[in-house]
C-alpha positions in Angstrom: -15.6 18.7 111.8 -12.3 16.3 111.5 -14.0 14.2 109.4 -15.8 16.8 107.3 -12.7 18.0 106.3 -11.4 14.2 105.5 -14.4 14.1 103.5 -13.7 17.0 101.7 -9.6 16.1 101.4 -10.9 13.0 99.7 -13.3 14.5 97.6 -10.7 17.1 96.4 -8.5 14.1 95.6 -10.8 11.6 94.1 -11.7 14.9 92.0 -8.2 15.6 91.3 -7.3 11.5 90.6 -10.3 12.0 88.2 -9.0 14.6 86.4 -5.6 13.5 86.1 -7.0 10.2 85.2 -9.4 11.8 82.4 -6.7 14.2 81.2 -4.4 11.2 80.7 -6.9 9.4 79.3 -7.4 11.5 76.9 -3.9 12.1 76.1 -3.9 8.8 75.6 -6.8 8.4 73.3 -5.6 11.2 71.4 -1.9 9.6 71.4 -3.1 6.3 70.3 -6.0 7.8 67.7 -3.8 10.0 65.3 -1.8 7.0 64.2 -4.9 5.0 63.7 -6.2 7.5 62.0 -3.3 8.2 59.8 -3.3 4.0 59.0 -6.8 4.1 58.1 -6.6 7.0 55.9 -3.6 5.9 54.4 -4.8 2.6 53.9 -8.2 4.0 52.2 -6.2 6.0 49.8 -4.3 3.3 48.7 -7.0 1.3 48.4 -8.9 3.5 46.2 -6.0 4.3 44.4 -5.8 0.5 43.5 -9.3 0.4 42.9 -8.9 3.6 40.2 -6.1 1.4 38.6 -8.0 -1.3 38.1 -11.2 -0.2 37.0 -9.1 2.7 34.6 -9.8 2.4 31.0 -7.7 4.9 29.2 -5.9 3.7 26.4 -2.3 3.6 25.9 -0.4 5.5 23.4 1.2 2.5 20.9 5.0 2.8 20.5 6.4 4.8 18.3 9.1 2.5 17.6 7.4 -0.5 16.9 5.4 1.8 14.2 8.8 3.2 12.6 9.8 -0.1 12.3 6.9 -1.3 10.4 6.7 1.4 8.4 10.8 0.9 7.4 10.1 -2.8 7.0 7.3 -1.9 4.2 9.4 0.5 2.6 12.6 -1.5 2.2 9.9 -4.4 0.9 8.5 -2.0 -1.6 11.9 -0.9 -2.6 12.9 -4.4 -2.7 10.5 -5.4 -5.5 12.6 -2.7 -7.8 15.6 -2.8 -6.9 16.6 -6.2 -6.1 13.4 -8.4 -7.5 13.0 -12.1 -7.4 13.1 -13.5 -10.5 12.2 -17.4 -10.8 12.6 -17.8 -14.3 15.0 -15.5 -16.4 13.3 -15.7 -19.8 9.7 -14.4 -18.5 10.8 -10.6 -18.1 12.5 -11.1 -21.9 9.5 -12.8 -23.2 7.2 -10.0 -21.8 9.5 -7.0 -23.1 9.4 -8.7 -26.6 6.1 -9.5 -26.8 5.0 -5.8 -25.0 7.2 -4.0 -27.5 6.9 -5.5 -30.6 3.6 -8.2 -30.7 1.4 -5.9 -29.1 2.3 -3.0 -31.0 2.7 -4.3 -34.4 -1.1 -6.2 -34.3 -2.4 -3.0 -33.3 -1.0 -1.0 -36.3 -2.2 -4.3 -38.5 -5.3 -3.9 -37.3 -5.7 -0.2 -37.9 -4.4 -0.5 -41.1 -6.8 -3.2 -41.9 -10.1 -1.0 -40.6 -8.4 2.3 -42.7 -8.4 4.0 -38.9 -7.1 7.1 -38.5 -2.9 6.7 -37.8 -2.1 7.1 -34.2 0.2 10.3 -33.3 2.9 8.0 -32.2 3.4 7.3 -36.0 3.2 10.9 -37.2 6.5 11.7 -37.4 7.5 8.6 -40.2 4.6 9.3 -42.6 5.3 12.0 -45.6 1.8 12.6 -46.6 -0.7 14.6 -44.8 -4.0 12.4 -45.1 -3.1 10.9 -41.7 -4.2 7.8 -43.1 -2.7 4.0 -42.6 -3.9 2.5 -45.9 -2.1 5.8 -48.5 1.2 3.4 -49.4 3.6 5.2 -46.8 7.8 4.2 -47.6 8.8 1.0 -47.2 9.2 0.2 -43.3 8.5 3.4 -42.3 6.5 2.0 -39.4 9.1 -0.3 -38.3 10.7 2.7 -36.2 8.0 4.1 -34.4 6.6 1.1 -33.4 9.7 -0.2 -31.6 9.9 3.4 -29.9 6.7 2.9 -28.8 6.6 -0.8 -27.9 9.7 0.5 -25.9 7.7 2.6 -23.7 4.7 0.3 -23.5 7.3 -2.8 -22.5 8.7 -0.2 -19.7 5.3 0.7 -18.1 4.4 -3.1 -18.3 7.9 -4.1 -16.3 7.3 -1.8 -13.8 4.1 -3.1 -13.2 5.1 -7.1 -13.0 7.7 -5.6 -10.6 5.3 -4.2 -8.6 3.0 -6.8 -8.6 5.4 -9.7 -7.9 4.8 -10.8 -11.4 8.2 -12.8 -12.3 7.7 -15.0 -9.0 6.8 -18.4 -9.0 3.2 -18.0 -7.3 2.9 -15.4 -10.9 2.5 -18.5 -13.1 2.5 -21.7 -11.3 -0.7 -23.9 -11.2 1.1 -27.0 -10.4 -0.2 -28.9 -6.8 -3.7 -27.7 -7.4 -2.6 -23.9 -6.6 -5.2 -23.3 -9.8 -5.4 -19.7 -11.6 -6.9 -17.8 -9.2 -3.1 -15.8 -8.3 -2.0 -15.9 -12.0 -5.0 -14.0 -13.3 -4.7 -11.7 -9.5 -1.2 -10.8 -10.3 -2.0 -10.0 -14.3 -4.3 -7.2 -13.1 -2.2 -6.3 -10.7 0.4 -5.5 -12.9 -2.0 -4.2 -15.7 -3.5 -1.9 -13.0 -0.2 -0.4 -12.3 1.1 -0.1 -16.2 -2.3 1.9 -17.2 -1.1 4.3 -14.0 2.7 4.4 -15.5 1.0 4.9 -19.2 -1.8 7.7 -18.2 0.8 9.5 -15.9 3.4 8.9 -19.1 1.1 10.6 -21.3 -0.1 13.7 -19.4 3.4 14.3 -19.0 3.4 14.1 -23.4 0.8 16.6 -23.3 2.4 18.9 -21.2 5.6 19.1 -23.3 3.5 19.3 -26.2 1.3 22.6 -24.9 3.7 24.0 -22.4 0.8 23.9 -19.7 -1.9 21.6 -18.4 -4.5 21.8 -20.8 -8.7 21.3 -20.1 -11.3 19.7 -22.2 -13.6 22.9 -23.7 -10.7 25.1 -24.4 -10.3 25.0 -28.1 -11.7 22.2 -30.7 -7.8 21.8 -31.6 -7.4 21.0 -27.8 -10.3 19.1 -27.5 -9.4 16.9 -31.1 -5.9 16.5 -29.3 -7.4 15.2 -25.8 -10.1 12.6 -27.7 -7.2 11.4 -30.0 -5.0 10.6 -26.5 -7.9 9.0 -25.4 -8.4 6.9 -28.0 -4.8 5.4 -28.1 -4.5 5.1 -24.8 -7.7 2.7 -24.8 -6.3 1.2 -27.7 -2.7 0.5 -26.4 -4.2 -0.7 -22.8 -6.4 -3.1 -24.7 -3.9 -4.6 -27.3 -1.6 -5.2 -24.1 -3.5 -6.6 -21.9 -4.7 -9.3 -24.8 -1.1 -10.3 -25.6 0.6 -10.1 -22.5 -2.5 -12.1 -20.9 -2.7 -14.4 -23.3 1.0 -14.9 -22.7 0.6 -15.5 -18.9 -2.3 -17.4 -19.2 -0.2 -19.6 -21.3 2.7 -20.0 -19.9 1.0 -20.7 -16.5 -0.7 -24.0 -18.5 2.9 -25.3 -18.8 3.2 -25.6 -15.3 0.3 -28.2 -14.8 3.0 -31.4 -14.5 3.4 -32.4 -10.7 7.2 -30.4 -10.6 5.9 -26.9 -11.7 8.2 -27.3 -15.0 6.9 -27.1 -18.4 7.1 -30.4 -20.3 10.4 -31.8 -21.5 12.1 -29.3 -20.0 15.8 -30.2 -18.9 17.1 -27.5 -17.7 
């Protein structure tokens, strides 16, 4: 009997021991596990989150600054070519408002006159007879006046356009080293391109203080006559330009063939 009961004493106790030994054991476990498992999660998360960064694609939004500032730089360098051009030599832009002005107008009214053409409009107001006619003996020099009015406003659309076009630089007619005339003739049409734009807007804005109102082909033959003649001159005056004033450049770029970029014997 004595030593059932020990047996069953140290059963109780062994059972006890084990259960305060599995209790603690898990305590343990569970003591130990939530911070593993809190590393490892934590370190999974950062580790995709990495991953995410690297492998993300999505653009990013260019600076808005660096943008304004380009923009500004552009604009001041248009502006620039206006108001505060470069001029290498200070007889070009005199020697293109002379010839644009006076050359180029004057061989265009000769060579009316010569084909008995129809006079343009811009000589309507000098003439006292009402043929319209070049050839019917108008006063003495009564075409001096409006052509210089009107070579005024061709020379004007044409110095805008050099301006623009960097036209009264060096690299505008300079052909010495080899540089050829591949940027001479780029930087005539340049500015011719920009003229025609100044003459055609110069012209719609003639026709609108002439009528009152923006007028359309189709409206009236009196209209329509009035369109085709503006038409007409404005081809004419575009073409009669662009042969002077090219010739001109042309020309005056040849003088720059010595090895200095300087037109022979020239001291200045």
């Amino acid at each position: 009997m004595t030593t059932l009961i020990a047996l069953l004493l140290g059963f109780n106790k062994v059972n006890g021991f084990q259960s305060v030994s599995s209790n603690s054991i898990a305590g343990a476990t569970t003591a130990f596990a939530q911070p593993a498992i809190m590393f490892i999660s934590a370190n999974k998360s950062t580790s995709t989150n990495t991953a995410l960064s690297k492998f993300s694609t999505a653009p990013t939004a260019p600076s808005t600054t660096f943008l304004s500032s380009s923009n500004n730089d552009e604009n001041d360098a248009i502006k620039n070519r206006f108001l505060s051009p470069k001029i290498d030599d200070a007889g070009l832009p005199v020697a293109d408002t002379l010839l644009a002005q006076i050359v180029a107008p004057s061989l265009q009214v000769f060579w009316l006159s010569l084909n008995h053409a129809p006079r343009p409009t811009w000589l309507a107001p000098i003439f006292a007879n009402t043929d319209g006619l070049l050839y019917s003996t108008p006063a003495q020099g009564t075409l001096v006046a409006p052509t210089l009015i009107h070579g005024a406003g061709l020379a004007f659309c044409w110095v805008l356009g050099a301006l623009a076009a960097k036209g009264f630089e060096s690299d505008a007619f300079n052909i010495s080293g080899g540089r050829g005339y591949g940027t001479v003739v780029t930087r005539i049409i340049q500015a011719g391109a920009f003229s025609t734009g100044v003459l055609i807007f110069s012209t719609q804005v003639d026709l609108l203080i002439e009528f009152g109102r923006f007028v359309q082909p189709g409206e009236s033959q009196d209209i329509d006559l009035r369109l085709f003649k503006s038409i007409v001159e404005l081809i004419s005056d575009v073409g009669f330009e662009a042969l002077v004033l090219g010739s001109w450049r042309i020309y005056r770029a040849s003088l720059t063939a010595n090895a200095d970029g300087r037109p022979p014997n020239y001291y200045p």
